[in-house]
C-alpha positions as a printed Julia matrix, in Angstrom:
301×3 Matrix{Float64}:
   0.0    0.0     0.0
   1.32   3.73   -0.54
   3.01   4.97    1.89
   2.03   8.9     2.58
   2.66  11.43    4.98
   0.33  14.1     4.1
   2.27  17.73    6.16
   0.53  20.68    4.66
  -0.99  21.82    1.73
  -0.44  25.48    1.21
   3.08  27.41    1.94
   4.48  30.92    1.65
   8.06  31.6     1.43
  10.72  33.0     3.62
  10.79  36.32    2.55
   7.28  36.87    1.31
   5.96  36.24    5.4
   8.64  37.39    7.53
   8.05  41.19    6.79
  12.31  41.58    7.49
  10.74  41.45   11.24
  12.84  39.53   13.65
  10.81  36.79   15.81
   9.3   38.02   18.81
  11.4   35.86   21.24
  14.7   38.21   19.71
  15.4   41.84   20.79
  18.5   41.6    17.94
  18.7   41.97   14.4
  19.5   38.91   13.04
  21.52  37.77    9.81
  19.14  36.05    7.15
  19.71  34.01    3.87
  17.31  32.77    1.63
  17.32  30.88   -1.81
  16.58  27.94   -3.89
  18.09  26.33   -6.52
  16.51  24.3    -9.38
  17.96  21.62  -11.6
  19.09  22.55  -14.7
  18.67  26.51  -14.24
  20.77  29.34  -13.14
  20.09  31.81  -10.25
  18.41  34.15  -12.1
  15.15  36.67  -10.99
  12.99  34.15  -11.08
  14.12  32.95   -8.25
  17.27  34.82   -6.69
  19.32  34.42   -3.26
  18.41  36.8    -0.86
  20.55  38.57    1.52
  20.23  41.14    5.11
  19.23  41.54    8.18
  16.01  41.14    9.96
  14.23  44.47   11.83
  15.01  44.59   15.44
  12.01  44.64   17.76
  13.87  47.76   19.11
  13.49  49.42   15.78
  15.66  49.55   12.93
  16.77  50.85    9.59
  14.15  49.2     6.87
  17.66  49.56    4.54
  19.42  47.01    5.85
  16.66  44.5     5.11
  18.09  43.97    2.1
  21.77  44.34    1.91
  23.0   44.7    -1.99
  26.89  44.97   -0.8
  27.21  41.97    0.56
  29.51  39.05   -1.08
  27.74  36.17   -2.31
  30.05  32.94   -3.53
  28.3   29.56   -4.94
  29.94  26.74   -4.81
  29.69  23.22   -7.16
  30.41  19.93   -5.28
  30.55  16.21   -6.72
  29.61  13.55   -5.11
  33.55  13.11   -4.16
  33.04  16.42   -2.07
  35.48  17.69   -4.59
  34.48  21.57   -5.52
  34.17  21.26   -9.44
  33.23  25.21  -10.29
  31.73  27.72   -8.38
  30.24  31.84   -9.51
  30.07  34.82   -7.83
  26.08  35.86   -6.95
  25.67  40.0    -7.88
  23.16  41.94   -6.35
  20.56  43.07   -9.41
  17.06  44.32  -10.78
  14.7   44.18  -13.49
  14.43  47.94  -14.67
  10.97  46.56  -15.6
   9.6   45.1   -12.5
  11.3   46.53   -9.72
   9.75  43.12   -7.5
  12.29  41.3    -9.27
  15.36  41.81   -7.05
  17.77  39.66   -5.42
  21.46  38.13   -5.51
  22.1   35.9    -9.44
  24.65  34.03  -11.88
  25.13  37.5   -13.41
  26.74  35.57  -16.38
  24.86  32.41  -16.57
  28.37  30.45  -14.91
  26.99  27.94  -12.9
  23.55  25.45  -14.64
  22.63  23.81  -11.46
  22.4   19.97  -11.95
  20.67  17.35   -9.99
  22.64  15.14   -8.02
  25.41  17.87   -7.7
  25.88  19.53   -3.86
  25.86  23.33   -3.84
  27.31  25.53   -0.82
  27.07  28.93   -0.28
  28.51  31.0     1.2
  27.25  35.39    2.25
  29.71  37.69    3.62
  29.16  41.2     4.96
  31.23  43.03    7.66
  32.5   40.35    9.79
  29.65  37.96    9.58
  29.43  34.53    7.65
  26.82  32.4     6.71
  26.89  29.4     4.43
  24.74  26.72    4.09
  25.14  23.16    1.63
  21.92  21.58   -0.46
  22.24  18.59   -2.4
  20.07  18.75   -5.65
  17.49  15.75   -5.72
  17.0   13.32   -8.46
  15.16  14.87  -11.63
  11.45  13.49  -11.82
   9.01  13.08  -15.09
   5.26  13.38  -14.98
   3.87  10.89  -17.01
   1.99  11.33  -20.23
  -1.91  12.18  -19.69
  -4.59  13.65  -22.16
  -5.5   16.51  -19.58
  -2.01  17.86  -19.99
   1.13  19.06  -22.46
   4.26  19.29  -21.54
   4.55  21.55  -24.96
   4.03  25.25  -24.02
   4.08  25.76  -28.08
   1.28  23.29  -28.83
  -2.06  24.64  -30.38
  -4.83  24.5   -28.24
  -3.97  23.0   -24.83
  -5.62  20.5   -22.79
  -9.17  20.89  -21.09
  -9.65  19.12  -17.47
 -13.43  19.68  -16.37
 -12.69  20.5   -12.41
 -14.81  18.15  -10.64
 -13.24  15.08  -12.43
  -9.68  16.55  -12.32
  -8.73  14.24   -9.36
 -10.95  11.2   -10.36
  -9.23  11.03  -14.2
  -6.51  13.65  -14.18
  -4.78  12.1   -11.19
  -0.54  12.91  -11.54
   1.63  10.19  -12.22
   5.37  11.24  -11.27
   8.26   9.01  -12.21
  11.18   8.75  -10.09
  14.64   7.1   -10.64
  14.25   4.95   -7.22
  11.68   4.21   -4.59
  13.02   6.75   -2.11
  10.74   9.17   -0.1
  10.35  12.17   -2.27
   9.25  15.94   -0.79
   6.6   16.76   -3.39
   5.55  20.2    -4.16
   2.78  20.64   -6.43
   2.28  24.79   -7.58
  -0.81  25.72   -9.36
  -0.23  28.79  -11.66
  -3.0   30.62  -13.33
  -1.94  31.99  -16.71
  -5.15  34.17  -17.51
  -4.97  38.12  -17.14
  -6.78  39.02  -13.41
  -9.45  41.03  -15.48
 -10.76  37.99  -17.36
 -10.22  35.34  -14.36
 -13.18  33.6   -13.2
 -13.72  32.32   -9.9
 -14.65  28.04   -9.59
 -16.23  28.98   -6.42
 -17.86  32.72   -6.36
 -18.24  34.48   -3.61
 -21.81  35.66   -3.63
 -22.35  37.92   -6.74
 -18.59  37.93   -7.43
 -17.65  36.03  -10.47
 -13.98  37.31  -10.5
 -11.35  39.12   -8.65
 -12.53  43.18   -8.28
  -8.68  44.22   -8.02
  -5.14  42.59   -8.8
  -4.33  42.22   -5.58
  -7.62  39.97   -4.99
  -6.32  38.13   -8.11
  -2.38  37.73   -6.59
  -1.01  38.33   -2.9
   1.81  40.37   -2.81
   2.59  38.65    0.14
   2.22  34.73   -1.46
   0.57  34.89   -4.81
  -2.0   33.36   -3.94
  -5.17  32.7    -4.8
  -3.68  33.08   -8.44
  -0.73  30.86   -6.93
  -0.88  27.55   -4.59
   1.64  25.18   -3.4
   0.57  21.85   -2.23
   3.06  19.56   -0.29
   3.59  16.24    0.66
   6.28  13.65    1.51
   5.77  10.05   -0.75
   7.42   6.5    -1.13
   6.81   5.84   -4.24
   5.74   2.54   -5.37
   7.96   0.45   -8.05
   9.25   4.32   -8.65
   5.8    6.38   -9.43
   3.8    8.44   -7.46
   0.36   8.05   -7.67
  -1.03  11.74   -7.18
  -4.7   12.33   -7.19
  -6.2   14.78   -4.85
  -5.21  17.95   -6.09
  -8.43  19.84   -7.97
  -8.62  22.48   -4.64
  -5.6   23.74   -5.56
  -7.09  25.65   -8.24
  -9.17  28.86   -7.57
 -10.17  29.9   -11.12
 -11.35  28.83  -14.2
  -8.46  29.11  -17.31
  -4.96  28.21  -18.51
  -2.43  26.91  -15.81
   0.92  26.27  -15.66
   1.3   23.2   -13.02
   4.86  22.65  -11.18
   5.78  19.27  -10.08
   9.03  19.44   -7.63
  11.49  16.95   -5.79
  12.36  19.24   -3.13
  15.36  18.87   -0.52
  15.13  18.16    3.33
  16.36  21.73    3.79
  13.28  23.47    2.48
  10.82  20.97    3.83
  12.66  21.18    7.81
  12.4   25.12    6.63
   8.47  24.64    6.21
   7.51  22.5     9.05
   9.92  22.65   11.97
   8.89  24.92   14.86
  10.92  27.96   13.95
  11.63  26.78   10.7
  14.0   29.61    9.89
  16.45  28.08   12.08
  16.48  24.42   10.47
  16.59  25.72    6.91
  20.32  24.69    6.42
  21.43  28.09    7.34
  24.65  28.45    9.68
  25.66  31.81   11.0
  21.97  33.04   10.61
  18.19  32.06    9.63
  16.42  31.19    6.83
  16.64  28.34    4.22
  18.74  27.22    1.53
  16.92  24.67   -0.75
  16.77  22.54   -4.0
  14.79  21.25   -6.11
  13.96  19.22   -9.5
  11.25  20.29  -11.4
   9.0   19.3   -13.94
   6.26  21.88  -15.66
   3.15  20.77  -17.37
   0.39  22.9   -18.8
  -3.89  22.49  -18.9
  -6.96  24.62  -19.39
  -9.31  24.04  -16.46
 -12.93  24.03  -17.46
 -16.61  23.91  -15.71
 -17.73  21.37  -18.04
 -17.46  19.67  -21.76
């Protein structure tokens, strides 16, 4: 029988919840660091390393929560613990989206591969911290008719919602039976004026604002993130109780991860900012392997 350990279902990440605030137990400002890495992709703005120091419950310069000066070094390890390659992480920006912010592989150095160890390491002033994730295996998603794999293809997939889970369950492939951290993100792809609610809310068909569409805080409802630890059986997962992760009607982009034991002791320890791999400070330094698939959710056929 499947083996599952069902530990959450939705998630916010490090910096989108903290609010740079340090924890009320702490009177200091504390050190952070917070990134993840993803197999076969660079540190980009998509998803950069973040760097500073947490507001003092004393009070505190907002400035620092953030610190752009700071010295950034990744590091590639083999499985001999022999360092292979490693990149300097810059501070930048996208002149178009100032959200987009955050330490990257300037230069594209470093592809991050699965099976490969990564350490980091932040200096600033006299403080350190570094932290070491090990890339899980890559995973597939097997072939179904309710999704591509082909963001080019004409005319994508329809799922009609209240038989996504009965015939559109998710069947991951994995390279052994080991027990995998799952993440499953739900992405809505349609424009927050022309979304439409599965559920409304009253007389309210669709978001009245962007920000009712997607949290600045978590994305959500626009984005989910579902999680789960699974032992897969003669290597596939089984996934099939996922259709409440999606909010609106319309084109998705769906996210299937492997995700490290740092980012999943980050989520779901008590004070998970301490047992996110970090040493020297808080936060989390995580990995992942990732597979994206693509559908058009529907209210019927």
């Amino acid at each position: 029988m499947k083996k599952i350990i069902i530990l959450s279902a939705i998630a916010i990440l490090f910096v989108s919840c903290i609010d740079f605030t340090s924890p009320q137990r702490y009177e200091e400002a504390q050190y952070y660091l917070t990134g993840m890495l993803y197999d076969n992709h660079y540190v980009d703005l998509e998803n950069p390393v973040m760097f500073g120091r947490t507001i003092a419950t004393d009070g505190d310069s907002l400035q620092d929560a953030i610190i752009p000066t700071a010295q950034i070094k990744l590091y590639e390890i083999n499985s001999n613990d022999v360092t292979t390659d490693s990149t300097d992480l810059v501070f930048s920006f996208n002149p178009a989206d100032l959200e987009e912010f955050g330490f990257v592989d300037l230069n594209q150095h470093l592809l991050i591969k699965s099976g490969f160890s990564y350490k980091i390491e932040a200096n600033y002033e006299d403080e350190t911290l570094w932290a070491v994730t090990t890339v899980p295996d890559p995973i597939t998603v097997l072939p179904d008719p309710g999704y591509t794999a082909d963001t080019l293809a004409t005319g994508w997939p329809e799922m009609v919602y209240d038989t996504i889970d009965q015939e559109h369950p998710i069947m991951i492939e994995t390279l052994n039976n080991d027990i995998v951290n799952l993440e499953v993100e739900t992405y809505c792809l349609e424009n927050w004026q022309d979304a439409e609610y599965i559920t409304p809310f009253g007389d309210i068909e669709g978001p009245e604002e962007e920000e009712d569409y997607e949290s600045p805080a978590d994305g959500g409802p626009r984005r989910t993130r579902i999680f789960y630890t699974f032992q897969p059986e003669n290597n596939v997962i089984d996934f099939g109780f996922y259709q409440y992760a999606f909010f609106f009607y319309g084109r998705y982009r769906v996210t299937v991860s492997s995700t490290d034991d740092n980012y999943l002791h980050y989520l779901y320890e008590p004070e998970g900012y301490n047992h996110g791999g970090i040493n020297g400070g808080i936060g989390y330094f995580g990995s992942a392997s990732s597979y994206e698939i693509y559908t058009k959710i529907i209210e019927e056929n």
